[in-house]
MIGULUM-309670 format. One record per residue (C-alpha): residue number from 0; residue in one letter; x, y, z. Coordinates in steps of 0.25 Angstrom, whole numbers. Layout:
> NUM:A:X:Y:Z
...
//
This chain:
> 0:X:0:0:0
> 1:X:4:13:-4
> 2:X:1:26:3
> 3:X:-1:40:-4
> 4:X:0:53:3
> 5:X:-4:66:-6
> 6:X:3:76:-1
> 7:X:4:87:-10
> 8:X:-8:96:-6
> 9:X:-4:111:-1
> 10:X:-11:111:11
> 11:X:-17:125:9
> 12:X:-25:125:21
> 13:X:-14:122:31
> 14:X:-6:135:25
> 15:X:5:142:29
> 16:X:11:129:35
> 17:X:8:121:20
> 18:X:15:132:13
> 19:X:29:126:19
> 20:X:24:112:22
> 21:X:15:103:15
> 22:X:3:100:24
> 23:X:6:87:26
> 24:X:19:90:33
> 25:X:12:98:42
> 26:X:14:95:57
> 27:X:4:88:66
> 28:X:7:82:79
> 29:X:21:82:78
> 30:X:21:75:64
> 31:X:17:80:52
> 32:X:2:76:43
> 33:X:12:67:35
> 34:X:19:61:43
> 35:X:6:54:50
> 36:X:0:50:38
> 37:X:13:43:34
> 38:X:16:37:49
> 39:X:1:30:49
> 40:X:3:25:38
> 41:X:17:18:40
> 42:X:11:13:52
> 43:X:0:7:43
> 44:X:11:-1:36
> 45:X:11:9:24
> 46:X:26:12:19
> 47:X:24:16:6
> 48:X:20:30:2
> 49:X:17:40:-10
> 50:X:15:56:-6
> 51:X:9:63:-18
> 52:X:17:78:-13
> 53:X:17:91:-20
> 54:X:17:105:-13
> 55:X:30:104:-5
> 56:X:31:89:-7
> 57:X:45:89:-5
> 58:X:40:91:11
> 59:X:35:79:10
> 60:X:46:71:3
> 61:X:55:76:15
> 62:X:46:74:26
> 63:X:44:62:20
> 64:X:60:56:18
> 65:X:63:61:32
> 66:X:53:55:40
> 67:X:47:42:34
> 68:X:62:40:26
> 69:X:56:23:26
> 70:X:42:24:17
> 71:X:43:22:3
> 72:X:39:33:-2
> 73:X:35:40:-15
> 74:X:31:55:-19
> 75:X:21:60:-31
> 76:X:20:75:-32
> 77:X:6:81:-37
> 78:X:12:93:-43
> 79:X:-2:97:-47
> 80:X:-13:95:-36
> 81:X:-25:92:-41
> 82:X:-29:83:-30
> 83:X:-27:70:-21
> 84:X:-34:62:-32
> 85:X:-23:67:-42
> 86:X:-12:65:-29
> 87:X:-15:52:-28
> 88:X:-15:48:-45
> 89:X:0:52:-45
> 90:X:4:40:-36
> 91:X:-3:30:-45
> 92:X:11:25:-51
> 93:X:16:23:-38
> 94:X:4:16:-32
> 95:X:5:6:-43
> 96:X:-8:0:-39
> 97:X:-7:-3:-24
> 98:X:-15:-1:-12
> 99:X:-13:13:-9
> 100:X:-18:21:4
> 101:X:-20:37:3
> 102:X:-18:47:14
> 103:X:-20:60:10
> 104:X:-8:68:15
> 105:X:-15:79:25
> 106:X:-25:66:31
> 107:X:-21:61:46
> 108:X:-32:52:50
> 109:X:-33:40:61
> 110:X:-39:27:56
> 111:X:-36:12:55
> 112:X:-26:12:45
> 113:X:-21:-1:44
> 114:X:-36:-7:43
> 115:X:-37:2:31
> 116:X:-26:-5:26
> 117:X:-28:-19:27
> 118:X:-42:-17:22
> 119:X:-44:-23:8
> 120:X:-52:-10:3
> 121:X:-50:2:-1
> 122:X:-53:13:10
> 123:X:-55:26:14
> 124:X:-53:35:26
> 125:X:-66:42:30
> 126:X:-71:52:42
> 127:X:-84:60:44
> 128:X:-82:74:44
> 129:X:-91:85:48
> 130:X:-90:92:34
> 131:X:-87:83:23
> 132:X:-88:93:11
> 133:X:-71:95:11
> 134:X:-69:80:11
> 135:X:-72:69:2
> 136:X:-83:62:6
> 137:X:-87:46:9
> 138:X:-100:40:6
> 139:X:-100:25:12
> 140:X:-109:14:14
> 141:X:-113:7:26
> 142:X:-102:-2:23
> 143:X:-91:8:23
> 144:X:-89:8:8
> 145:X:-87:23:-2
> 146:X:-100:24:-9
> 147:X:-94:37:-13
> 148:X:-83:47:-12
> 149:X:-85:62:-15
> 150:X:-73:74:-13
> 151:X:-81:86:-4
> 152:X:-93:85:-8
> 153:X:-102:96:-6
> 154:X:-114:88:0
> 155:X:-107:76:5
> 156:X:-115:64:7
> 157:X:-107:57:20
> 158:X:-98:64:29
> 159:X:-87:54:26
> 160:X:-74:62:23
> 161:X:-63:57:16
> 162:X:-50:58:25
> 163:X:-39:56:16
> 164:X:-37:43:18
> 165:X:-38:31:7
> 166:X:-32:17:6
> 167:X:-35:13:-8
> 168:X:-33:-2:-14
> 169:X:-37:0:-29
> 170:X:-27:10:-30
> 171:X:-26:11:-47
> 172:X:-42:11:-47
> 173:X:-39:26:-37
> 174:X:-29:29:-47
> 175:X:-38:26:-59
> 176:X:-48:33:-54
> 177:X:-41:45:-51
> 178:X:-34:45:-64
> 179:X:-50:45:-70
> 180:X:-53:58:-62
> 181:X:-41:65:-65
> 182:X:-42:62:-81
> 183:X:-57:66:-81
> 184:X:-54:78:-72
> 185:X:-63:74:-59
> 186:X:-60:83:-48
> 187:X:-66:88:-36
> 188:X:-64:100:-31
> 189:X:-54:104:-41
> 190:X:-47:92:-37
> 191:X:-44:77:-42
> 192:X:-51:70:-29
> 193:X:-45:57:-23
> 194:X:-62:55:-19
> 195:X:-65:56:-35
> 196:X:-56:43:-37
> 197:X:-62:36:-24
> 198:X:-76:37:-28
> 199:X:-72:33:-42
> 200:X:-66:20:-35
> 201:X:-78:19:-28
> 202:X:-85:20:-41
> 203:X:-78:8:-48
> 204:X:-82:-1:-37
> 205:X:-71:0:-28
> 206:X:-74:-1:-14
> 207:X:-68:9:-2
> 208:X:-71:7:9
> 209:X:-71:19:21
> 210:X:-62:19:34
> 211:X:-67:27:46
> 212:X:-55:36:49
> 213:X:-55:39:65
> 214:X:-48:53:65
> 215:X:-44:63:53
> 216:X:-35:75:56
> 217:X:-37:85:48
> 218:X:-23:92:44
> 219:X:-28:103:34
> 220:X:-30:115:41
> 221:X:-23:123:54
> 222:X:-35:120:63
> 223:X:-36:105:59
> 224:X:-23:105:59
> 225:X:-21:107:75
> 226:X:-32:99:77
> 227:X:-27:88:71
> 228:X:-15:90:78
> 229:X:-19:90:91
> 230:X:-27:78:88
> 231:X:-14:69:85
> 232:X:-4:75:96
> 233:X:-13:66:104
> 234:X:-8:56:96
> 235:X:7:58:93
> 236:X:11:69:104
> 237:X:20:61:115
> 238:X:28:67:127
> 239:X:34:80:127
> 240:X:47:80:134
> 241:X:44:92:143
> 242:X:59:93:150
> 243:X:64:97:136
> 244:X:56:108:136
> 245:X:59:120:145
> 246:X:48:127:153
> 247:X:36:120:144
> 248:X:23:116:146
> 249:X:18:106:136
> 250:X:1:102:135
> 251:X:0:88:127
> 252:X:-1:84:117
> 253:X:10:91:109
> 254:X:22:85:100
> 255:X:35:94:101
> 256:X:46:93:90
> 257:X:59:87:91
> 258:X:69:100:93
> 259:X:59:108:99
> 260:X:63:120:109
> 261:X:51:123:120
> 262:X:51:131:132
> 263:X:43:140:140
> 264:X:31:134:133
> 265:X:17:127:134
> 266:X:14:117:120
> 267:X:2:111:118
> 268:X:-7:106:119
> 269:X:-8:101:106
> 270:X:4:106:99
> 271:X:14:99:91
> 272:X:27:106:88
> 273:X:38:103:77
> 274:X:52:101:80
> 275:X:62:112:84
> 276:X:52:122:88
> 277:X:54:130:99
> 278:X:45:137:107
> 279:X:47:146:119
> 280:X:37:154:128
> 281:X:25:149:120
> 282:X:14:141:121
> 283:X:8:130:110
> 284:X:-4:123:109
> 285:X:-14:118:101
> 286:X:-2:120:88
> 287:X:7:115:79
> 288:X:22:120:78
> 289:X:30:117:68
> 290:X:45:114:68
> 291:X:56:125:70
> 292:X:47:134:76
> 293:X:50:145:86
> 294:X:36:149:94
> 295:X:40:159:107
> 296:X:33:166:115
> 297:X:20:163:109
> 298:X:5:156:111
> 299:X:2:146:101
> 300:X:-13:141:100
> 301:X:-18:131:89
> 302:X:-7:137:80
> 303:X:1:130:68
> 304:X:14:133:66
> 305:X:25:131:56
> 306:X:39:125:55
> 307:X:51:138:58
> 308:X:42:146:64
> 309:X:45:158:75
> 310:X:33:162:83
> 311:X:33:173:93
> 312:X:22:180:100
> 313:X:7:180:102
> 314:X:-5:169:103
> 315:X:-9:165:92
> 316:X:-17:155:81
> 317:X:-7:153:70
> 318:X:-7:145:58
> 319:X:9:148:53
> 320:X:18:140:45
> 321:X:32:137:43
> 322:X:43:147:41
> 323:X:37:159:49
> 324:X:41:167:58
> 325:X:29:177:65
> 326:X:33:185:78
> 327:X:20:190:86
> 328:X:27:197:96
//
């Protein structure tokens, strides 16, 4: 089995921080969006790996090399986004027919995994959501099985949401079906749709079946973002090793970065810091700080701050990416 990322959207609604960093490198509970996806799956027993990239792809390839350095991996670059359906065409080659399983590159979800793997159908990962119109959208039987698939519709039928999350056996039938829509130019929302191609499965008699997906992070904009975050330090934040940090108060859950300089301080709750910050006479919670960031003498509330940063001064909400340097003083 196969895994395909797409990675090459530009995150435009988690700007500044996805002008410098693709979103998916973004930093969440001391790791990054990417590196959960990847680490689940590895756990799953999946080494082999295809990232469609594409704005500051060669981010990813680097993040990449140095952290999972073991994975076979391989890169196809959409130079020219016309949507995840197009994304996930491009691997076709590389595919060559085999069981493939599709996470999209900004989805974090928890769910039985390797139950999904080992079932001998095709499946898809599906959550109810308060408003479905911005999602693609499920209709099922009583049996679980797709009766339809339709990308954010206006009047949606079920409240069923596609998360992002696809294990798929009858890969060429995908890629044939996508390579239909593209050639007859069926798009929705501007867009060559990974749903379209589904439902055209779904419309030659193969069955997909749906998986219950217990919880979804939502990654795509600041607010979500922190939620999320906050959400999975109670999963991956461990013991801070307070004697290493002069004069410091700190209000689990947070993650502190290798490197990191902190005194005079109160962090958390619910903050997670990148490595070789520093941070004097503040106080952090509810945020996420990114690496080789300077915050003094400061207040920081449900902020999300980027990598070589210097902070100085007043309270505030702020959403400022990397490379900044802003003095409230």
């Amino acid at each position: 089995m196969k895994a395909i990322i797409p990675v090459a959207g530009a995150g435009t609604k988690l700007r500044p921080h996805s002008y410098t960093q693709p979103k998916a490198l973004i930093p969440l509970a001391g790791k990054t969006i990417l590196g959960i996806i990847i680490e689940q799956l590895q756990a799953a027993g999946i080494q082999d790996f295809i990232f469609v990239v594409g704005y500051l792809g060669e981010k990813i390839e680097d993040f990449v090399q140095q952290h999972y350095p073991t994975l076979n991996v391989h890169y196809v670059h959409q130079t020219d986004r016309q949507g995840v359906g197009q994304a996930i065409l491009l691997t076709r080659d590389l595919v060559q027919g085999d069981d493939i399983f599709i996470v999209l590159g900004d989805t974090i979800c928890e769910y039985d995994i390797k139950s999904v793997i080992a079932d001998s159908r095709s499946m898809i990962g599906l959550r109810k959501v308060e408003d479905p119109r911005d999602f693609g959208v499920a209709e099922i039987d009583s049996s679980g099985l797709i009766e339809r698939l339709v990308e954010k519709p206006q009047i949606p039928k079920s409240n069923l949401a596609l998360v992002g999350i696809y294990r798929i056996k009858e890969s060429e039938q995908l890629f044939r079906c996508l390579e239909n829509n593209i050639s007859q130019g069926v798009r929705s929302h501007g867009e060559y749709s990974l749903t379209d191609a589904l439902d055209c499965m779904i419309g030659q008699g193969i069955p997909l079946k749906s998986f219950k997906v217990d919880n979804w992070f939502d990654c795509g904009r600041k607010e979500t973002l922190l939620e999320s975050n906050a959400l999975l330090l109670k999963k991956f934040a461990g013991e801070i090793p307070t004697d290493h940090f002069e004069n410091t108060v700190f209000i689990p859950p947070v993650v502190v970065g290798a490197g990191c300089l902190i005194r005079n301080s109160v962090i958390g709750p619910n903050v997670a810091i990148g490595e070789n910050t520093a941070i004097q006479s503040s106080v952090v919670k509810e945020s996420i700080i990114g690496s080789y960031t300077t915050l003094q003498d400061i207040v920081v509330s449900d902020s999300v701050i980027g990598s070589d940063t210097l902070l100085r001064g007043e309270t505030r909400s702020l959403n400022v990416g990397d490379n900044t340097s802003i003095d409230l003083g």
